[in-house]
Structures are given as structure tokens and as C-alpha cells.
N, C-alpha and C positions, 0 to 999 in steps of 0.2 A: 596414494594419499587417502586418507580417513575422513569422512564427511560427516557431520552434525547437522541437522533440520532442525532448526529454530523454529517453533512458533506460539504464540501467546493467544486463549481464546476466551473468550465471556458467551457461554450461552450458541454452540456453533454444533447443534449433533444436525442440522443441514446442510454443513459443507465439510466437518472434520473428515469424516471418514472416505471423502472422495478427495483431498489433502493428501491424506496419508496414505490411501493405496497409492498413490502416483508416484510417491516416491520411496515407501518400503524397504524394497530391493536396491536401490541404489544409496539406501544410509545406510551407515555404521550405528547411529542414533540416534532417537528423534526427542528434542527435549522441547516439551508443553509446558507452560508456565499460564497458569488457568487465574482469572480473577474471580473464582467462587461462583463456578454454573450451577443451577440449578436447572438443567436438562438433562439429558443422556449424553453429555461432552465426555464428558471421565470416563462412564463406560465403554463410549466407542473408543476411547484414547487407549484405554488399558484392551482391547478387545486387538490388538496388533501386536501383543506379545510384549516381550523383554524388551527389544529394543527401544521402546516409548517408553520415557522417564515424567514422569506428570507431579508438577509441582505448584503447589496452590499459595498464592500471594495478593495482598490487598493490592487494587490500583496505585502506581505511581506516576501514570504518562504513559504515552506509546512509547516514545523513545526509552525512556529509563526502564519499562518492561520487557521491551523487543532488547534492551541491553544484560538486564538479568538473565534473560534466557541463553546470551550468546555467554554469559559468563559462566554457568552451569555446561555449557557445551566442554566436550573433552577431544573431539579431533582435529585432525591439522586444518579441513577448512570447516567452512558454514556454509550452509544454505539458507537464507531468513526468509519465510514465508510466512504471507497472512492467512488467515484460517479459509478464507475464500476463495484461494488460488489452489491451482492445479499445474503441476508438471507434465508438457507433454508428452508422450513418447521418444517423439523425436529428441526434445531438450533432455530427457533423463540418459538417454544415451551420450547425446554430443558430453555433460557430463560426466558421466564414466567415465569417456573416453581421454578427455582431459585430465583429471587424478591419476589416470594411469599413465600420463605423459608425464614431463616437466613442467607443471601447471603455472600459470601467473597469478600475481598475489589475488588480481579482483578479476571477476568476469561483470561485463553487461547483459541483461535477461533481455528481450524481446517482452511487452506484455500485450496483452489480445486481451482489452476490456469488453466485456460482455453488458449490454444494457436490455431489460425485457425479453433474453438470449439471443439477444441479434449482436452479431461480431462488428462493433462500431471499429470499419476501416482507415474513417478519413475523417476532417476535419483536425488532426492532432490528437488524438485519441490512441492512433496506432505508426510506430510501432512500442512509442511507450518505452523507453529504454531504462530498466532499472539496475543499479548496482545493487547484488542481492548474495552472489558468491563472492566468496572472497576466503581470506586464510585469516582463523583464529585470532591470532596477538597479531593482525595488521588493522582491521576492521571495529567501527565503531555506528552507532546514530546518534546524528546528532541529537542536543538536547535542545528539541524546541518544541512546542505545543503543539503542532501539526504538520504535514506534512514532514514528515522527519526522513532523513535520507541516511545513505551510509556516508561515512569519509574512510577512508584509510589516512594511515600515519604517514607524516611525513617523510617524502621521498619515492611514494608507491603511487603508482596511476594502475587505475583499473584498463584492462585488454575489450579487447574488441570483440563485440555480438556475437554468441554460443548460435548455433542453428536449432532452430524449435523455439516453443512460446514457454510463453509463462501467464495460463489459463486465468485471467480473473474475472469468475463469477459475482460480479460487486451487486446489479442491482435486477435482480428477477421481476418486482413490481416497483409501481410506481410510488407506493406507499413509504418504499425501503429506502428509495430513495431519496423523498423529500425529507422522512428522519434523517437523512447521511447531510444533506444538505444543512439544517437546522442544527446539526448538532458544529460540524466543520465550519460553520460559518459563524458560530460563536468563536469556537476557537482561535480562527484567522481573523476574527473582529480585535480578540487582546494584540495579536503582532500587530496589526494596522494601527491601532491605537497607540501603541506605543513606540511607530515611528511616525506619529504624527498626520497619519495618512485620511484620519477622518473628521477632517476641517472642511473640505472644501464637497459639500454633501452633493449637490446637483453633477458636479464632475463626476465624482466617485459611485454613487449609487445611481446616476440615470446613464450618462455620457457613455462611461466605461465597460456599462455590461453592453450595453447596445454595440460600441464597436466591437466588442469582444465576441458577440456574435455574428454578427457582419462578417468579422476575421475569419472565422472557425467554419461559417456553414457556407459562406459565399466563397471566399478565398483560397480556403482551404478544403475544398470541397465535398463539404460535410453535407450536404444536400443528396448527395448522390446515396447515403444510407437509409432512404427509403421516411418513412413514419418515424421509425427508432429514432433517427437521426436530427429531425426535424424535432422531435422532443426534444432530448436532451441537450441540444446547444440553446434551445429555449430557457431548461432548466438552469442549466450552466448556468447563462447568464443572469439568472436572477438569484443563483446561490454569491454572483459576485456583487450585486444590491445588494442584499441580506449584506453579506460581510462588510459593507463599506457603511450601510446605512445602522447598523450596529453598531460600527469603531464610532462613530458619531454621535451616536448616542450614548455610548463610554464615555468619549468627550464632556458630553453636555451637561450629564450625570456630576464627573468629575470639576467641571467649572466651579458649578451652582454648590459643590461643596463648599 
């Protein structure tokens, strides 16, 4: 079976080119669907040959973007990757090794998020299970403002965990990530809002992040990742203040209209 690499980038000559070697050799094509960088994106993109197909489109959503790309795709399955991830050896093989079997319509990825490049093990963090391959005409994202996931078509369930990771390099500094936060937490403010979810302000923006880290560094033993670790369930939980403490303030916005 013939593989397509999906991925869609704005401004990425930091992590494209270690994307793309990682998986090279194991695509048939790799189709980039770029929102207008102004960095060296497109030259690292076209600096891997023929097989990189690079295609420049105004934003529409992740999902509707991450969906144009898979619709420029032409082999029998996909691979969708974000511009920050990396295939590991191991996973490019177990890969191969499946197309050349009798493959299932979807596999699940293992992902290894990376924060300040310490490999956050625990607290929930890992192993992160993404549906990310999958076959052509079975495979979609959904359409929603963040967090977007695959579905497959009715009647198809995704197969069980490929051996090897699926590298994401998400936030090298701290900087990177209070943007990822600020911006995701607008986002996840419109869902919350719109299922009503930011009424009850003190639950939602004090109560919620506090158990939420409780849960994650205490329970889930997120404590044991050192400094890293200790950060970011911090941060976490105030990326879910932000979001709740937002949909509330859409609310209030929206009232007073």
C-alpha cells in the first residue's frame, strides 16, 4: 500500500525539515499545505525533492486545513502529521512493515510530548494515543475549532498501537508555550461557551484547574518528571482557568448585549 504525509505549516523552517527527514523514505508523497510563511518553510519543503508537493492556501481551521491536505493526498493511506512531530525510527519501520501487510483501515500512534525537551512520561501526558494513519476514502477531522481529531467512516474502528513514537517536539521554551496556551484557550473558550459551560465562574476557572492538577501531578504521577514536570501541570492548569474564565467572559459580553 502507498502512503501520503499530510501536513499543513505557517512559519515552521524549525521543525519542518526534521518532519520531513523522518519520514522521506517511508512516503510515496508528502503533501504541505502552507498558510503563506514568510521563513525558509517552502525552501526547506521543496529542498526534499519531487516527492514534496507544496501548496499555499489562506487559513481556514485546523481541521478544514489538515482536511484540504488529506484531500490533495493520492495514496491508499495517510499519515497526518503536525509540522512539530517526528517519526521515530522505530515507528517508520513498524509502518512499512504494516502497508506491506494486509493493513487496517486506522492505526493508533503512541505520542512522546516533549516540554523544555524533557520527555513528559506521566501525569497523562504519555502515551498519548493519536489516530493519525489511517486509509484515504475512510479517514476524516473533525470540524471543530480545536482540538480536532480523526474519525473514520462509519463502520471502521481504528487498530491497536504501532510499536514506536510519534516525536512531538511542541514546546522548547517557555515563552512557546504560554502563546500555545493564549491562543488554544481562546479557542476552547468558543466550545465552552457554547455549551454553556461558562456560567458557573468560580467552579470552572478556580475549582477545575486546581483538581485538574491535583489529578495529573498527584495521582497520576506527574511529580515524578522532575522541574519539567512540575511546570507544566502548573501551566495546564491555568491554560484551563484561561479557557473557562474566557467562555465567561463571552458570556457576559454576550448578556449585556
Amino acid at each position: 500500500m502507498s502512503l501520503s504525509v499530510c501536513i499543513i505549516t505557517l512559519n515552521e523552517e524549525a521543525n519542518l525539515g526534521r518532519t520531513l527527514a523522518s519520514v522521506i523514505e517511508i512516503a510515496n508523497e508528502v503533501v504541505i499545505v502552507d498558510n503563506g510563511s514568510n521563513d525558509r518553510t517552502l525552501e526547506i519543503a521543496r529542498s526534499f525533492g519531487a516527492k514534496v508537493k507544496v501548496y499555499v492556501e489562506p487559513w481556514k481551521g485546523f481541521a478544514a486545513q489538515k482536511n484540504s491536505a488529506i484531500g490533495k493526498a493520492t495514496c491508499d493511506y495517510v499519515l497526518s502529521l503536525d509540522a512539530d512531530e517526528e517519526v521515530s525510527p522505530e515507528l517508520a519501520q513498524s509502518i512499512r512493515r504494516k502497508l506491506n501487510e494486509k493493513p487496517a483501515v486506522g492505526y493508533w500512534l503512541r505520542r512522546r510530548n516533549l516540554f523544555l525537551g524533557h520527555w513528559v512520561r506521566r501525569g497523562g501526558f504519555y502515551p498519548d494515543p493519536k489516530l493519525r494513519l489511517f486509509r484515504r476514502d475512510a479517514g476524516r477531522f473533525s470540524e471543530r475549532a480545536v482540538h480536532e481529531t480523526v474519525e473514520l467512516s462509519a463502520g471502521h474502528e481504528a487498530m491497536r498501537t504501532l510499536q514506536g513514537d510519534l516525536i512531538h517536539h511542541a514546546y522548547p521554551t517557555l515563552a512557546s508555550y504560554i502563546d500555545h496556551m493564549n491562543r488554544y484557550s481562546s479557542l476552547g473558550a468558543e466550545l465552552a461557551a457554547n455549551k454553556g459551560q461558562g456560567r458557573h465562574l468560580v467552579w470552572n476557572a478556580v475549582v477545575r484547574p486546581a483538581a485538574t492538577f491535583l489529578y495529573n501531578y498527584v495521582f497520576r504521577f506527574g511529580f515524578l518528571d522532575g522541574r519539567e514536570g512540575l511546570l507544566l501541570h502548573l501551566y495546564h492548569a491555568t491554560y484551563v482557568s484561561w479557557k473557562y474564565a474566557k467562555a465567561w467572559e463571552m458570556g457576559k459580553v454576550e448578556s449585556e448585549k
